[in-house]
C-alpha positions in Angstrom: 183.8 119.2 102.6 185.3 122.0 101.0 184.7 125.7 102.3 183.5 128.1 99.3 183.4 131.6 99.5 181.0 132.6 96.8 178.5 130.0 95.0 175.6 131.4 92.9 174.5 129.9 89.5 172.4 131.9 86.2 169.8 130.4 83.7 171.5 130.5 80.0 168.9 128.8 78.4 166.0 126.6 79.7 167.6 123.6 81.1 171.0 124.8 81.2 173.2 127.1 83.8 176.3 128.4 84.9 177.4 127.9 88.1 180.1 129.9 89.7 182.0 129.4 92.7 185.2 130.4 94.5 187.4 128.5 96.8 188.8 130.8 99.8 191.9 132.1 99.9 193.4 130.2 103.0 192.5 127.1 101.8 193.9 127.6 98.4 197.1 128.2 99.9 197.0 125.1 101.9 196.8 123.1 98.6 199.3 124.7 97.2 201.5 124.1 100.6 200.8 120.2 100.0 201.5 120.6 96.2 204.8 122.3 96.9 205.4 119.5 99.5 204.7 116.5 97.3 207.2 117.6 94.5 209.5 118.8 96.9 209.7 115.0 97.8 210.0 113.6 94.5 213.1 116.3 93.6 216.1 115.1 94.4 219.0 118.0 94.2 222.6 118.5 95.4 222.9 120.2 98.7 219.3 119.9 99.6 217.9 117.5 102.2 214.7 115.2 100.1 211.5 117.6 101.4 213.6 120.7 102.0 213.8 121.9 98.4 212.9 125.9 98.2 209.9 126.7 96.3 211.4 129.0 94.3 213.9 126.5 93.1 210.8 124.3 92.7 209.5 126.5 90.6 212.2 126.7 88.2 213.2 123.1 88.2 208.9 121.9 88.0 207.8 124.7 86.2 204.9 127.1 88.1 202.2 126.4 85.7 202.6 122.3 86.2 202.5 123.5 89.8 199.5 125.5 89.5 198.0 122.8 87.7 198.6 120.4 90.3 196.7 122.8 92.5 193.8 122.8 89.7 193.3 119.0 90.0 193.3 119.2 93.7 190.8 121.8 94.2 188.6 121.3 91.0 186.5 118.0 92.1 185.5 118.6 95.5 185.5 122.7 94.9 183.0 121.5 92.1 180.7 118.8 94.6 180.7 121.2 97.1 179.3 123.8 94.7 176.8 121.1 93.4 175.5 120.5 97.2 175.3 124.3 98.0 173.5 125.4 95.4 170.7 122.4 95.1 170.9 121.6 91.3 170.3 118.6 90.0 172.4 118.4 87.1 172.3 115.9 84.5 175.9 116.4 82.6 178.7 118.8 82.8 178.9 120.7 79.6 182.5 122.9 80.4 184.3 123.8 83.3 186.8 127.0 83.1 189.0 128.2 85.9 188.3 131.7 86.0 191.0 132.8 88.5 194.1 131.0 90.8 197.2 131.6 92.3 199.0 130.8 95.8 197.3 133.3 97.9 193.6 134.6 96.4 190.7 132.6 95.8 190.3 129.9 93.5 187.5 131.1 91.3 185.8 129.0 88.7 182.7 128.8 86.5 181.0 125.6 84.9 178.4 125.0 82.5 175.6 122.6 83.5 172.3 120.6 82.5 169.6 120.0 84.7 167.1 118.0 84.8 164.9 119.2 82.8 161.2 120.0 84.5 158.7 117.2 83.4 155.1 118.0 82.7 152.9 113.8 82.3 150.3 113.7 79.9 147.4 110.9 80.5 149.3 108.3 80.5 146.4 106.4 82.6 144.4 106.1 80.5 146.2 104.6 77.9 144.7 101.2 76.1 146.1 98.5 73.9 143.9 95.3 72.9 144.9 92.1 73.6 147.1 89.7 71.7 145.5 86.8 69.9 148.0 83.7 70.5 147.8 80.7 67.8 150.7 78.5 67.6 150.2 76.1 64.5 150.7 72.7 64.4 153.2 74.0 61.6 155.0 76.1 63.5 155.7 72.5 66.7 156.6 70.6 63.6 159.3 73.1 62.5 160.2 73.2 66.5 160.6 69.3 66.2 162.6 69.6 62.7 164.7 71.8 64.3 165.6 68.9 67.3 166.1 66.6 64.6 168.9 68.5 62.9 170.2 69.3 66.2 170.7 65.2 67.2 171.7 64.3 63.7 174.4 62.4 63.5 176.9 62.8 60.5 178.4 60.1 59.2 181.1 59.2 56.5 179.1 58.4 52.6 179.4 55.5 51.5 178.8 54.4 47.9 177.3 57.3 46.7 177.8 61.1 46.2 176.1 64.4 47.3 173.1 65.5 47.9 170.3 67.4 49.5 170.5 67.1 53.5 174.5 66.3 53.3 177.4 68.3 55.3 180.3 69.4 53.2 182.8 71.7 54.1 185.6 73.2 51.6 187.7 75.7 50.3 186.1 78.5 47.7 187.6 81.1 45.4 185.4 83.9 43.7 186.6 85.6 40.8 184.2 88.1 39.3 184.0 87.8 35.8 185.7 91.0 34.4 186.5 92.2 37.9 189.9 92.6 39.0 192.1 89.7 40.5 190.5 86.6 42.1 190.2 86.6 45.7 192.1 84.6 48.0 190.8 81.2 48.5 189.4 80.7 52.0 188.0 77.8 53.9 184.2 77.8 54.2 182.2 76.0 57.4 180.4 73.3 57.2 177.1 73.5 55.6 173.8 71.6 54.5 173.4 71.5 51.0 170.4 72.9 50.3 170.8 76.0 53.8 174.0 77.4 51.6 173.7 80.7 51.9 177.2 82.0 50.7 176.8 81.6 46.9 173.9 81.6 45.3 173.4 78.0 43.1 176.5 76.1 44.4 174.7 73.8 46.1 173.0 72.6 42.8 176.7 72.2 41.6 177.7 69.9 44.7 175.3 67.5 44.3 176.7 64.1 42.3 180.3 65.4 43.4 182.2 64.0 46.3 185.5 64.5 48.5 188.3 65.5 46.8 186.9 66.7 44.0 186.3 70.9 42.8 183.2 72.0 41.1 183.6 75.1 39.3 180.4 77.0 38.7 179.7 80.3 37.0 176.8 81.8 39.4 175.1 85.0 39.4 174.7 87.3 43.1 171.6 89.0 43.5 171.7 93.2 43.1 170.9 92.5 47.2 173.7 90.5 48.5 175.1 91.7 51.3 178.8 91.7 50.0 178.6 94.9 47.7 181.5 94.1 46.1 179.6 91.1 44.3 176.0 92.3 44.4 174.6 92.4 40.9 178.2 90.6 39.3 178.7 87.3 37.8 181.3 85.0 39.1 183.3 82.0 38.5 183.1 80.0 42.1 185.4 77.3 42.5 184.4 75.2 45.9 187.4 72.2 46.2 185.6 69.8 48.4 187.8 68.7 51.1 185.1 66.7 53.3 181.3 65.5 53.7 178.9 64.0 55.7 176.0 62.1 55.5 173.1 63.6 58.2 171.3 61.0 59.4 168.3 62.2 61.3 166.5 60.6 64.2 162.6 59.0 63.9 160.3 61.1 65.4 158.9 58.9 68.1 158.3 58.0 72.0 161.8 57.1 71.8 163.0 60.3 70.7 161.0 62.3 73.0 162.1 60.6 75.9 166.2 61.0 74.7 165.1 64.9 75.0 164.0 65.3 78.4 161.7 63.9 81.1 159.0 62.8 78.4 157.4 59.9 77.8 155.8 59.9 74.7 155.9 62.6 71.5 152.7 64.1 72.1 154.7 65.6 75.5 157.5 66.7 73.5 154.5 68.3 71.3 152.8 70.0 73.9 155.8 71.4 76.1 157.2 73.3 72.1 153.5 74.6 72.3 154.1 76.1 75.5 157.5 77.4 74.5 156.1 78.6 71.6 153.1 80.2 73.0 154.9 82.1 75.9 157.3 83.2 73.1 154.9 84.4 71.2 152.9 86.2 74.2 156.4 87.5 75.3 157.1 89.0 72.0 153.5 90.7 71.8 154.2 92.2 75.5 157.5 93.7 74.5 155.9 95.7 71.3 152.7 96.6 73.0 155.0 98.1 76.0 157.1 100.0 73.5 153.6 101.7 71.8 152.5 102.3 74.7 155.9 104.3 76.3 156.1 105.9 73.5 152.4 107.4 73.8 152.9 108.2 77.2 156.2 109.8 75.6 154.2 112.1 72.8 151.7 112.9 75.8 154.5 114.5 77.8 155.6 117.9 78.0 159.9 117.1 78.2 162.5 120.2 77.2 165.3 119.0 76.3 168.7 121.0 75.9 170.4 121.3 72.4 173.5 120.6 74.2 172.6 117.8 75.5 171.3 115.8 72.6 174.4 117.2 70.9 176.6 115.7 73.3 174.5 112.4 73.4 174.2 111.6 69.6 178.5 112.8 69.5 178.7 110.0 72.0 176.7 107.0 70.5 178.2 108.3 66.9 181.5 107.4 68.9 180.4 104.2 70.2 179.4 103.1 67.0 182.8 103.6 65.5 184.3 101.9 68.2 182.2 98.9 68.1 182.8 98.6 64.1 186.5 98.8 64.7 186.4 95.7 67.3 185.0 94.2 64.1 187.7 95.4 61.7 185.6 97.2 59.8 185.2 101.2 59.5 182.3 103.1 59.6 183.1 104.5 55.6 182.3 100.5 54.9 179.6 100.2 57.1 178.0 103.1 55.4 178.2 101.5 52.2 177.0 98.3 53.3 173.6 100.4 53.8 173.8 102.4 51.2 173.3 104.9 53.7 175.8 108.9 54.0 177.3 110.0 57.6 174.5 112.5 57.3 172.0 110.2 57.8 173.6 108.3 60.4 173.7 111.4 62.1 170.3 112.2 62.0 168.7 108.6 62.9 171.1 108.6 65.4 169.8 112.5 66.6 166.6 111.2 66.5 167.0 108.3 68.5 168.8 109.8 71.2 166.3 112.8 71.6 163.3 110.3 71.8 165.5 108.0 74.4 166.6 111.1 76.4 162.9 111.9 77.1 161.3 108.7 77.6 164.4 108.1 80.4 162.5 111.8 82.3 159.3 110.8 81.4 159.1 107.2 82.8 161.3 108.6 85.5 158.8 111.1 86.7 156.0 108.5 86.0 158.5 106.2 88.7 158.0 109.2 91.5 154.4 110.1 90.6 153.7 106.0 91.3 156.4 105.6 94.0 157.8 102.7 92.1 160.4 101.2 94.2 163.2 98.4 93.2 163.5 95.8 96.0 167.0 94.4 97.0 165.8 91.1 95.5 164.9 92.0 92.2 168.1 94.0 92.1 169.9 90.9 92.4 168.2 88.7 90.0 168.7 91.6 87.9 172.4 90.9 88.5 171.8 87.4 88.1 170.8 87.6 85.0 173.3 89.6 83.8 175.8 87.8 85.2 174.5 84.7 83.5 174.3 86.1 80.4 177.9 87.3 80.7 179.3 84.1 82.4 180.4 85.8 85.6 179.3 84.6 88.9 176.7 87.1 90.5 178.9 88.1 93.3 181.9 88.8 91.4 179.6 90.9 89.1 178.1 92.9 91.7 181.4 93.9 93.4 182.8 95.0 90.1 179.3 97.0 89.8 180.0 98.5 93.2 183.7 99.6 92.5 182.4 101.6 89.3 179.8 103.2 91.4 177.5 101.3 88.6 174.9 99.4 91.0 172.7 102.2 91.5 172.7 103.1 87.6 171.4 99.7 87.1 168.9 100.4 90.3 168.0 103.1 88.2 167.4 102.1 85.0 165.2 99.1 87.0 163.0 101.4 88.2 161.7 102.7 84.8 161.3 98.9 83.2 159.2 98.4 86.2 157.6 102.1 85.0 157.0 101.1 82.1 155.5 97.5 82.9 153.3 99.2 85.1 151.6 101.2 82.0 151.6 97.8 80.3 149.8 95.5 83.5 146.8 98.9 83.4 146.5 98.7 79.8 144.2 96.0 79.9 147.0 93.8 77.1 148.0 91.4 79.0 146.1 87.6 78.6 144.8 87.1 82.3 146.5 83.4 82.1 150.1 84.9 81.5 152.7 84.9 83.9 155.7 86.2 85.2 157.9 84.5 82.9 155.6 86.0 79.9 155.7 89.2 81.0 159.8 88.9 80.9 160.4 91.1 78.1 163.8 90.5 77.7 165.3 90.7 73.5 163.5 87.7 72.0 165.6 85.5 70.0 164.7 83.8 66.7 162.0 81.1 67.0 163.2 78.1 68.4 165.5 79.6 71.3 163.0 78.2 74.2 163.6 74.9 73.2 167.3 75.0 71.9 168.3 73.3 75.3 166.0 70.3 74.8 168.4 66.9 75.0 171.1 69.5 74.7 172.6 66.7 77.0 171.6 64.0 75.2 173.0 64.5 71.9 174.6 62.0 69.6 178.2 61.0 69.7 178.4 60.8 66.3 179.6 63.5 64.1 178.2 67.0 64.8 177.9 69.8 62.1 179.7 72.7 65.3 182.3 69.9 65.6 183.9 69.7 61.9 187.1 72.0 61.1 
């Protein structure tokens, strides 16, 4: 490791210092030795041998200050790590870093602004309580579980000697023009859809019905003042839907037969009762998740946690960025997606402050709570973790975890590990979870809509007629 000459570091402000360091003389000049040796490589010149170039030649034909910066890159990151080491901080972000002072033959001196981890005082988070969940899946709630199956193996087949209605596919082209608005928009081709689930315009499907292929239905309708698209919200329309195809959805009978076309079942009542475990470990999974988050955040508002300006100024700057990003992947800007929620930059801004200074001290305070416990993360749950995620991202878990350990990313995920299992940990003392749960209802991973434990039900069994996902 680098040699330093000086190191010593001054509180600014709680949670933030400046460190300053220099780099000694004699190993600044071997630097810029190896600098001046490099470029003297990569010159090529009449009458000079390649390495032999003069480095006052070098000078003028590379320029002294791309030279000395050359130097600058060399020294900075392991002048900077060595500084880090000798002076025992434990930083959390690099706020500036300024060269104070470098030439050929004196010491590289430099100063850096730092935060540190800020100094954590717990609150009582042992004692914290929620009450218990009261699961009660309906028998309303397995029907609409076994409705949902139904759609999913319908088959959709040509109609025959009659026209639309309720329950059919149809697929088209649609053109709005708002009445008194400017010019019509473009026509465009709209997925297939269930009259009767249309969500695009509100009354067409009324219109459909009695129509057929090939024919255009040309409705005025009227968009709600809360429609999504603002540009129609609160406008009347003329909406003209040609009908280029349609479907008759034939649904299966719900019996033994069906249940046993979905899986290893042999009569209904099974297919009942394993949706009413789905549905139940949903629901208890869903519960878990929100009574976790109530109780981090108590354990939060018990907690002493100082936390720089700079930093949450810095943090927000960075998600504000991330937003933008993300909404230009979706060709859209953030001016749009302002107006979409009615919403000013300002108060972006300001959740998104919020939101960062709350997450910024709940990472210090379930981090200290992960010492104070001496919660550890086990090799094996580190890989299902990556398992998981490698699942979810369709990437085999061994590719995944070498690209993790490229980025230097496996023990950020190791990391962030270690405070879910904090955080369980107030959730398992809190006296909320039922005493017949599980692992698997204790996985608290985003719940999806209601019916995502048994959307893979005869997933392979399906049909081979006609499939809503399959028309274009």
């Amino acid at each position: 490791m680098m040699q330093l000459t000086h190191v010593s570091h001054e509180q600014l402000e709680p949670g933030v210092v400046l460190l300053e360091a220099e780099v000694g003389a004699e190993d600044v000049a071997s630097v810029f030795r190896q600098v001046y040796n490099d470029f003297s490589k990569q010159v090529r010149l009449p009458g000079f041998r390649k390495g032999k170039v003069p480095r006052e030649i070098l000078q003028q034909r590379v320029g002294r200050d791309a030279i000395r910066q050359e130097a600058i890159n060399r020294l900075a990151q392991p002048a900077y790590e060595a500084a880090l080491e000798q002076s025992g901080l434990e930083t959390v972000e690099q706020v500036s870093f300024e060269v104070v002072e470098i030439d050929e033959s004196i010491p590289f001196h430099f100063k850096t602004k730092l935060v540190t981890r800020p100094p954590v005082l717990l609150g009582d988070y042992e004692s914290l309580w929620a009450e218990k969940p009261e699961i009660e899946i309906s028998d309303e709630q397995v029907q609409e579980q076994l409705e949902t199956l139904r759609r999913r193996h319908a088959q959709y087949l040509p109609l025959e000697g009659r026209s639309l209605q309720y329950g059919d596919l149809v697929w088209g082209t649609l053109q709005v023009t708002v009445l008194g608005g400017p010019e019509p928009e473009k026509p465009s081709a709209v997925r297939p859809f269930i009259i009767g689930d249309n969500g695009m315009v509100p009354s067409l499907d009324e219109f459909l019905l009695g129509h057929g292929e090939d024919e255009t239905v040309e409705p005025i309708v009227t968009y709600p003042d809360d429609f999504p698209e603002k540009n129609l919200a609160g406008t009347s329309a003329r909406a003209r839907f040609e009908i280029e195809g349609c479907r008759e959805q034939q649904l299966p009978d719900l019996d033994d037969e069906f249940a046993t076309q979905m899986g290893e079942f042999s009569t209904l009542e099974e297919l009942r009762s394993e949706i009413r475990r789905a549905l139940e470990q949903h629901a208890v999974s869903a519960a878990m998740k929100s009574i976790e988050a109530d109780l981090v955040r108590q354990a939060v508002d018990r907690s002493v946690v100082t936390i720089p300006e700079v930093l949450t100024e810095r943090r927000s700057h960075r998600r504000l960025e991330e937003i933008e990003s993300r909404l230009k992947e979706q060709q859209t800007t953030l001016e749009a997606y302002l107006e979409s929620l009615d919403s000013t930059l300002d108060d972006l801004k300001s959740k998104v402050r919020d939101q960062v200074a709350f997450e910024t001290r709940k990472q210090y305070v379930l981090e200290e709570i992960a010492e104070k416990e001496q919660v550890l993360v086990t090799e094996d749950e580190l890989s299902e973790h990556v398992r998981k995620m490698a699942k979810a991202m369709r990437e085999s878990p061994a590719a995944l975890r070498k690209r993790l350990q490229e980025t230097d990313s496996l023990d950020i995920f190791r990391g962030q590990l270690r405070k879910e299992k904090a955080a369980r940990l107030l959730l398992q003392r809190s006296g909320a979870v039922p005493e017949a749960a599980d692992e698997d209802d204790l996985d608290l991973t985003p719940v999806d809509e209601l019916g995502s434990f048994v959307e893979d039900i005869g997933a392979e069994n399906a049909p081979a007629g006609l499939q809503a996902e399959e028309v274009t």
